[in-house]
Every structure is written in C-alpha cells, then in structure tokens.
DONU-266264 format. One record per residue: residue number from 1; residue in one letter; x, y, z of N, C-alpha, C, O in turn. Coordinates in Angstrom, 1 decimal, padded with zeros to 4 digits, m for minus. Atoms other than C-alpha are relative to their C-alpha. Example, Ala and Ser with C-alpha at 12.3 -4.5 7.8 and 13.67 -1.06 7.14 Angstrom:
BEGIN
+-----+------+--------+--------+--------+--------+--------+--------+--------+--------+--------+--------+--------+--------+
! seq ! type !    nc1 !    nc2 !    nc3 !   cac1 !   cac2 !   cac3 !    cc1 !    cc2 !    cc3 !    oc1 !    oc2 !    oc3 !
+-----+------+--------+--------+--------+--------+--------+--------+--------+--------+--------+--------+--------+--------+
!   1 !    a !  000.9 ! m001.2 !  000.0 !  012.3 ! m004.5 !  007.8 !  000.9 !  001.2 !  000.0 !  001.9 !  001.2 !  000.7 !
!   2 !    s ! m000.9 ! m001.1 !  000.0 !  013.7 ! m001.1 !  007.1 ! m000.8 !  001.1 !  000.8 ! m000.3 !  002.2 !  000.9 !
+-----+------+--------+--------+--------+--------+--------+--------+--------+--------+--------+--------+--------+--------+
! end
This chain:
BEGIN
+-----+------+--------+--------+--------+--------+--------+--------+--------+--------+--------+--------+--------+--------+
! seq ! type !    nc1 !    nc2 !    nc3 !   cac1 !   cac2 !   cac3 !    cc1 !    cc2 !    cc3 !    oc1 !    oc2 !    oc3 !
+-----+------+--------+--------+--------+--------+--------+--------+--------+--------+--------+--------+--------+--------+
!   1 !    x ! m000.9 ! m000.8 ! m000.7 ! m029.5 ! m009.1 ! m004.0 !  001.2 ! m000.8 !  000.4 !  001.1 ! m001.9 !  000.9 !
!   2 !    x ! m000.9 !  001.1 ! m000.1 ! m026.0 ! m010.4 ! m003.8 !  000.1 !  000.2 !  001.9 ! m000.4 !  001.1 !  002.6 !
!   3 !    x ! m000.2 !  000.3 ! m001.1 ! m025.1 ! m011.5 ! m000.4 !  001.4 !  000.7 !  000.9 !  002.3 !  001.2 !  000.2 !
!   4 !    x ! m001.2 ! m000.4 ! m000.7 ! m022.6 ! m010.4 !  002.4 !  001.5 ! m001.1 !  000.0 !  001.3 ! m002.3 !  000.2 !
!   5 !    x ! m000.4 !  001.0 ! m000.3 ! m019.7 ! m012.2 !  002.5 !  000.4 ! m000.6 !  001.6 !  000.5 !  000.1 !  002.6 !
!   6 !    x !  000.0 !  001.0 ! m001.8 ! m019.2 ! m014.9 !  005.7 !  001.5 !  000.2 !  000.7 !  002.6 !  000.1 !  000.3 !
!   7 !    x ! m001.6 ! m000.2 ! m001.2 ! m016.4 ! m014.2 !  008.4 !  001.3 ! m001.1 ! m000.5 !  002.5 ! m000.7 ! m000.4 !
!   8 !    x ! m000.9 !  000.8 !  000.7 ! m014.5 ! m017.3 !  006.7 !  000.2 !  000.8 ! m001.3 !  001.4 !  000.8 ! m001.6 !
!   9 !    x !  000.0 ! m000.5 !  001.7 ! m014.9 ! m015.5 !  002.9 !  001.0 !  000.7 !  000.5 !  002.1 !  000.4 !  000.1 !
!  10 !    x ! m000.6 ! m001.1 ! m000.1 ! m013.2 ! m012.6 !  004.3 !  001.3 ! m000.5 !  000.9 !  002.5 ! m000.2 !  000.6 !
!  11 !    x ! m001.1 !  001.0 ! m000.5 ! m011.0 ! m014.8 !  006.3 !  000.9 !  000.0 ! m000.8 !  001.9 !  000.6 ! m000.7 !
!  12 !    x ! m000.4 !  000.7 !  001.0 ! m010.1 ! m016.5 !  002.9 !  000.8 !  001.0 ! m000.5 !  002.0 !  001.0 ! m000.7 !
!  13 !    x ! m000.2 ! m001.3 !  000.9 ! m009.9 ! m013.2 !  001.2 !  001.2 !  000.5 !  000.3 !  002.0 !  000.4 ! m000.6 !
!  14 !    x ! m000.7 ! m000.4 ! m000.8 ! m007.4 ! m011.7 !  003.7 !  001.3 ! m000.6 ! m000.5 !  001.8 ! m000.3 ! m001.6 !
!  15 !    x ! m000.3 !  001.6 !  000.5 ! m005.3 ! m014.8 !  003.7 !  000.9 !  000.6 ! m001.3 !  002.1 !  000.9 ! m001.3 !
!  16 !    x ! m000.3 ! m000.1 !  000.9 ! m005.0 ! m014.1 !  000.3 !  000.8 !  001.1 ! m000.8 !  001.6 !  001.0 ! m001.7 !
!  17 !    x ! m000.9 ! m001.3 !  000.4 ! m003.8 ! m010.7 ! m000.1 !  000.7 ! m000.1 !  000.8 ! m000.1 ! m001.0 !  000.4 !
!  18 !    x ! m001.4 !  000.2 ! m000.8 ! m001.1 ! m011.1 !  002.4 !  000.9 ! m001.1 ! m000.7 !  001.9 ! m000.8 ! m001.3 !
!  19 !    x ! m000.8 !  000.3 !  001.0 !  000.2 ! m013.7 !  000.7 !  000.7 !  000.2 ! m001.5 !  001.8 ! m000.1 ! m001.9 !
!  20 !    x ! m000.6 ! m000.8 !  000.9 !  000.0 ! m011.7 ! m002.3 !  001.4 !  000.4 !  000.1 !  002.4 !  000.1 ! m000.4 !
!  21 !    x ! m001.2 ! m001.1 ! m000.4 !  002.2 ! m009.1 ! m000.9 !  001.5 ! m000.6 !  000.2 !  002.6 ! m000.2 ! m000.3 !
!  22 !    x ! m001.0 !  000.5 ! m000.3 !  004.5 ! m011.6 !  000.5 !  001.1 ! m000.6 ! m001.2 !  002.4 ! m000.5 ! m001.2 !
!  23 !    x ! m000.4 !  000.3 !  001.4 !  004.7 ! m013.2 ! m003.3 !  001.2 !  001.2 ! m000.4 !  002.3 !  001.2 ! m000.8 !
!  24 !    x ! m000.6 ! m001.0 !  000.9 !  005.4 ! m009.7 ! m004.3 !  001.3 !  000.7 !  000.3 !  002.1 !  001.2 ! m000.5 !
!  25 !    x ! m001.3 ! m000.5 ! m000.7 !  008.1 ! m008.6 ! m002.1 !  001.0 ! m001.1 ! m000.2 !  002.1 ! m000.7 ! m000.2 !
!  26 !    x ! m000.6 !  001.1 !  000.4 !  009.6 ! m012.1 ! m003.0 !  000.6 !  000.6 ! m001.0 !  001.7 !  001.0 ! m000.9 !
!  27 !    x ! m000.7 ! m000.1 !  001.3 !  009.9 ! m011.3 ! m006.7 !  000.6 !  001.2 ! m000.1 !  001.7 !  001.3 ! m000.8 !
!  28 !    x ! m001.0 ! m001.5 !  000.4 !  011.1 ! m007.5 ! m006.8 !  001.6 ! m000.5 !  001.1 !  002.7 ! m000.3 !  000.7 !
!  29 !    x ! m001.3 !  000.1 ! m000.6 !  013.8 ! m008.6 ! m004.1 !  001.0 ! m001.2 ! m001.0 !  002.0 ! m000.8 ! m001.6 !
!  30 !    x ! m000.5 !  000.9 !  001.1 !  014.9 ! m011.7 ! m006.3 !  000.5 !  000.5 ! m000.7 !  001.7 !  000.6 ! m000.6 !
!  31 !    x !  000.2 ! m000.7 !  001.3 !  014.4 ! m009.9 ! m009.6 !  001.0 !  001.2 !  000.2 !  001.6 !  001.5 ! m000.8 !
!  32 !    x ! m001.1 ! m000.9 ! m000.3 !  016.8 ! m006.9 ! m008.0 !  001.0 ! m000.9 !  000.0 !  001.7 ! m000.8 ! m001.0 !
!  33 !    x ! m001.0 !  000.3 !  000.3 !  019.3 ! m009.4 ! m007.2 !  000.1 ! m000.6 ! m001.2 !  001.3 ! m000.5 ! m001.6 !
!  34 !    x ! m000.4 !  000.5 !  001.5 !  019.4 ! m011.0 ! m010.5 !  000.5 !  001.0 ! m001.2 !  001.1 !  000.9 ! m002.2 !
!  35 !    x ! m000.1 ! m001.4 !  001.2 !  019.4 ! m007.5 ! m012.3 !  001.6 !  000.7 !  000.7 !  002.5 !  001.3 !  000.1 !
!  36 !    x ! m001.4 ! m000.2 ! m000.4 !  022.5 ! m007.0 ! m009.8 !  001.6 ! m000.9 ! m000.2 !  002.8 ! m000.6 !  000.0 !
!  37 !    x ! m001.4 !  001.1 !  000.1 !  024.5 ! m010.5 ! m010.8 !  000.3 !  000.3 ! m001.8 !  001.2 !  000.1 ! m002.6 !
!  38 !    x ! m000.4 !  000.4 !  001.8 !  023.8 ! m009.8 ! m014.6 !  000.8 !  001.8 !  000.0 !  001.6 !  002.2 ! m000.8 !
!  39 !    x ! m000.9 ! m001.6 !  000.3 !  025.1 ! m006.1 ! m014.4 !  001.5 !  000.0 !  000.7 !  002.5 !  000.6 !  000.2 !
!  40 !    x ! m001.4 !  000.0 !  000.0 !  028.0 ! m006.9 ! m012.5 !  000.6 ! m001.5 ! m000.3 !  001.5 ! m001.9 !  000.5 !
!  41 !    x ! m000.5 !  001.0 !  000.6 !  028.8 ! m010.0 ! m014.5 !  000.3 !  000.4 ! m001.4 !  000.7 ! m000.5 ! m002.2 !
!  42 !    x ! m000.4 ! m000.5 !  001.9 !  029.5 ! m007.9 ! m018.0 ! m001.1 !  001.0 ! m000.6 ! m000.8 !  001.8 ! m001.5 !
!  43 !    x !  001.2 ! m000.5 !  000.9 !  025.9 ! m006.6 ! m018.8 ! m000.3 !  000.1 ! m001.2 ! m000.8 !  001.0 ! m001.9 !
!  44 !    x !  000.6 !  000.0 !  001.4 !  025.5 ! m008.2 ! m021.8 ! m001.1 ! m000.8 ! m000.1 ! m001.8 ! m000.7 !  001.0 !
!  45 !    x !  001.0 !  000.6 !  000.0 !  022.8 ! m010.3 ! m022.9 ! m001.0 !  000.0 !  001.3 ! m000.8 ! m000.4 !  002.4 !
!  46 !    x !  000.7 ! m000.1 ! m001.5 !  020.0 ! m009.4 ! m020.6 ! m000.9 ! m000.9 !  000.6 ! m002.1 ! m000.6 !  000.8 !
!  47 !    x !  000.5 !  001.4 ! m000.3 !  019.2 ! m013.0 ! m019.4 ! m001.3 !  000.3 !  001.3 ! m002.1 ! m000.5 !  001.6 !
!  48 !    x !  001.0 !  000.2 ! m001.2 !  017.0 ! m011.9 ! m016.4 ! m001.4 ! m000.1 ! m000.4 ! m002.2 ! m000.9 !  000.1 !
!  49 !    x !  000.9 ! m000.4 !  000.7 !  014.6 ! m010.7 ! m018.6 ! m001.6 ! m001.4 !  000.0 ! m002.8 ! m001.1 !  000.1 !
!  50 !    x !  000.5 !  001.0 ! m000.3 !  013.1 ! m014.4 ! m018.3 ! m000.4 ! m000.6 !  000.9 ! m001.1 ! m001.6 !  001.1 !
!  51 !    x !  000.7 !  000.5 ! m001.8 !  012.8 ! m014.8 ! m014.8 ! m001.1 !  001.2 !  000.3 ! m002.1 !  001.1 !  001.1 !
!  52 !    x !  001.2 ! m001.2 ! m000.3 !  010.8 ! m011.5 ! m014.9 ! m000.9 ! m000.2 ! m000.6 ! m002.0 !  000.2 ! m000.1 !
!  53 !    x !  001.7 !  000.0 !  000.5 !  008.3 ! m012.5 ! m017.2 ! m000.5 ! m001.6 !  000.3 ! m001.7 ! m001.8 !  000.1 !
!  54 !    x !  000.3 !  001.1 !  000.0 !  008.2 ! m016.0 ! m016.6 ! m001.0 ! m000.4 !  001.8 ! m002.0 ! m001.0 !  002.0 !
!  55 !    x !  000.6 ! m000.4 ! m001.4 !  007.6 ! m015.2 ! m012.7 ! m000.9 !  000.6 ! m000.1 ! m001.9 !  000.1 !  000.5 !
!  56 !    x !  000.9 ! m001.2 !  000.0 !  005.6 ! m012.1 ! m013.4 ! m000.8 ! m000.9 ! m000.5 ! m001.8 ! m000.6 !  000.1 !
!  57 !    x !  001.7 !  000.2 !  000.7 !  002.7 ! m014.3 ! m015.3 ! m000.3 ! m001.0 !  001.1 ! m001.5 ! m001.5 !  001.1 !
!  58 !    x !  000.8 !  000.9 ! m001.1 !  002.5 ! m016.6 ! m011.9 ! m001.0 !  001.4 !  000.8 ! m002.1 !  001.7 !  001.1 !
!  59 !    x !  000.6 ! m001.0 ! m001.3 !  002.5 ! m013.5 ! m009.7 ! m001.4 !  000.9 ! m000.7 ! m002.2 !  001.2 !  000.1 !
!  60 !    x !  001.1 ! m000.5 !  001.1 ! m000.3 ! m011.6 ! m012.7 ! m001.3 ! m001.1 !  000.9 ! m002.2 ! m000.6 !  001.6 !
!  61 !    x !  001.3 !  000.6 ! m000.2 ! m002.9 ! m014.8 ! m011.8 !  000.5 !  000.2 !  001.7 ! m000.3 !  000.6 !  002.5 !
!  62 !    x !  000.2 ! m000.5 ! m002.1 ! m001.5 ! m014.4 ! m007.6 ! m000.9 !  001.1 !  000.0 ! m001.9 !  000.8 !  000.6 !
!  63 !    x ! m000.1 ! m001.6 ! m000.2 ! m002.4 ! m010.5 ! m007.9 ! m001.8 ! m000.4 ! m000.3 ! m002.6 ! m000.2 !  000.6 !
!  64 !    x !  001.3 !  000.2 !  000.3 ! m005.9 ! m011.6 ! m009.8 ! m001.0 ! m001.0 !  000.9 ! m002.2 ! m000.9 !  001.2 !
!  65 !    x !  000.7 !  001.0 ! m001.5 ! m006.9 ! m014.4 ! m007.2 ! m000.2 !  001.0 !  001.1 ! m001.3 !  001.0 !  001.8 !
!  66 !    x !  000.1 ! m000.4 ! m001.6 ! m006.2 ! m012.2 ! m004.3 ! m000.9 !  001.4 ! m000.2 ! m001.5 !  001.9 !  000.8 !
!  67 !    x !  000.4 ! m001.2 ! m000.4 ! m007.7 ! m008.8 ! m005.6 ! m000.9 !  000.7 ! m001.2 ! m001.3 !  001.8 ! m001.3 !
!  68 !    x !  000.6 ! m000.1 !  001.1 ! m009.3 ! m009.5 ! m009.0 ! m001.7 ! m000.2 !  000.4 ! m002.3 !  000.0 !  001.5 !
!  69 !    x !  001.3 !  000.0 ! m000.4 ! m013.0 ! m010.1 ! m009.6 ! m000.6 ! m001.6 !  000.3 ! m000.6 ! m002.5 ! m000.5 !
!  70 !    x !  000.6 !  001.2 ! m000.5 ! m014.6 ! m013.1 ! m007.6 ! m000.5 ! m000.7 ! m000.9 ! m001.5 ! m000.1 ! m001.5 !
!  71 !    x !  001.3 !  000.9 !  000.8 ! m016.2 ! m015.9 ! m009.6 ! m001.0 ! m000.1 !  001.0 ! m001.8 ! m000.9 !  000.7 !
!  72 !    x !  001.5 !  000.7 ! m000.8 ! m018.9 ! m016.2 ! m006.7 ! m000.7 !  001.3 !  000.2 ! m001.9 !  001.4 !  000.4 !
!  73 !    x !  000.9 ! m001.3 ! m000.4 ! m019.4 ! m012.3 ! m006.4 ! m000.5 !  000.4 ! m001.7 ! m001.4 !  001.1 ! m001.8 !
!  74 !    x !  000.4 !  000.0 !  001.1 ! m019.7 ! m012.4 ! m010.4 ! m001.2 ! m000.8 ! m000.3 ! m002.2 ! m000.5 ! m000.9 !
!  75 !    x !  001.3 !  001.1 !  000.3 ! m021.9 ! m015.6 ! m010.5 ! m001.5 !  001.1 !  000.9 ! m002.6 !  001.5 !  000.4 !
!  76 !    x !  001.0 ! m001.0 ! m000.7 ! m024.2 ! m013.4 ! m007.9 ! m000.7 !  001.3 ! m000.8 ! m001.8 !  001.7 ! m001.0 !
!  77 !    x !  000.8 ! m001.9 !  000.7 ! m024.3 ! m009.9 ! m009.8 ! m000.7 ! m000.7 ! m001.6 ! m001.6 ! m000.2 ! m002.2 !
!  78 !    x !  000.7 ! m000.2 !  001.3 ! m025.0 ! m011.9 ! m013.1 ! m001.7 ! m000.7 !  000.7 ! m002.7 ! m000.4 !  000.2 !
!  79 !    x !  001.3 !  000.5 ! m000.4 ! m028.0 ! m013.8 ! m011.0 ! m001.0 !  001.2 !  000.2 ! m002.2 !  000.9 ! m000.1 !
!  80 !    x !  000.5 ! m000.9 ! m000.6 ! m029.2 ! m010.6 ! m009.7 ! m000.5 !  001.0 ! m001.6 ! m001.7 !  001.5 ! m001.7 !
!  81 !    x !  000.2 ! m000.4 !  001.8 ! m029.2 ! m009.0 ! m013.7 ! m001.0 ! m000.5 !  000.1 ! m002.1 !  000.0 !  000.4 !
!  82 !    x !  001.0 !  000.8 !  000.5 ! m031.0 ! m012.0 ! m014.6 ! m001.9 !  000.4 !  000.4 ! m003.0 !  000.8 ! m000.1 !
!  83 !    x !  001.9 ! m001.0 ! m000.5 ! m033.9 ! m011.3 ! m012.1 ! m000.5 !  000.9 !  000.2 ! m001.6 !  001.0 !  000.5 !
!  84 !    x !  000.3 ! m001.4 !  000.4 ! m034.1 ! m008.0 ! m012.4 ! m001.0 ! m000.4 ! m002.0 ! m002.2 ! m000.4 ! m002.3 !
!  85 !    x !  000.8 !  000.1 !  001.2 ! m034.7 ! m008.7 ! m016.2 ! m001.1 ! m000.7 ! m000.5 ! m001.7 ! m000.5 ! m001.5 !
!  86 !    x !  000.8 !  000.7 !  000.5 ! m036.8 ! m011.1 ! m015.9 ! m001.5 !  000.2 !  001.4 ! m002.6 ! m000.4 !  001.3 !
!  87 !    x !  001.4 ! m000.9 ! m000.9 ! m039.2 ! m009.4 ! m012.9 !  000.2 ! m001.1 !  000.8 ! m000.7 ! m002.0 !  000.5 !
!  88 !    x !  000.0 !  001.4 ! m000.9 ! m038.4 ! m012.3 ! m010.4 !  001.0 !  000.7 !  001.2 !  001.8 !  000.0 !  001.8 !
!  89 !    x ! m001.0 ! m000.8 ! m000.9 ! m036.6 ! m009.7 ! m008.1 ! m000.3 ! m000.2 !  001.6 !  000.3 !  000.4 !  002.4 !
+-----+------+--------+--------+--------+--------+--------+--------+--------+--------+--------+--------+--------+--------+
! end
C-alpha cells in the first residue's frame, strides 16, 4: 500500500508548484514582450520563435517536476504491483 505523503513532501510539493506558476507568469510576460519588440521592429523574420521554444523545453521539465508523475509515488505503485503479483501483499 503506497504510503501518505509527510507534511515536508507536501511542503516540497507546494514549494514546487508555486514556483511553477511564478516560472510561468515569467515566460508568457517576457515572451509577450519580445513578440511586441519583433512586431514593432518590422515583423520580419520571426526571431522570437527561439526564446519560445528554447525557454518552453526548461519550463516543460519545471511544469513536469512540479505536477508530473513522482519518481517515489511511481517507485511505490510499481512495489505495490509487484506484491500483489507475487502474493506478498
């Protein structure tokens, strides 16, 4: 049976998605003004394009740390599989 998590996990956890958010409200405000200097600088070549995805694949593993699936609550459910299948429950 997997376990509860501890007043610190959920601490951690917390913590974690706030920071998220903070991440996230970072890059769309940025990422607007850069989509505002290249439009009113000519709007050609759409150079932002690279701060968006180069950023976007940090903030992808932020977004997965803070709200993806646990390595410790994964390591648990496959333990819990295990002795199930093997009558050790």
């Amino acid at each position: 049976m997997a376990a509860y998590p501890s007043d610190d996990d959920l601490h951690k956890l917390a913590k974690r998605r706030v920071e998220f958010r903070q991440h996230l409200a970072t890059y769309v405000i940025i990422n607007l003004m850069m989509v505002a200097i290249w439009f009113f600088s000519g709007a050609g070549y759409y150079w932002p394009i690279w701060v968006h995805l180069g950023w976007g694949v940090g903030l992808a593993f932020s977004a997965y740390h803070a709200f993806g699936d646990g390595s410790k609550d994964a390591v648990a459910r496959e333990e819990e599989k295990l002795r199930r299948k093997y009558g050790r429950a």
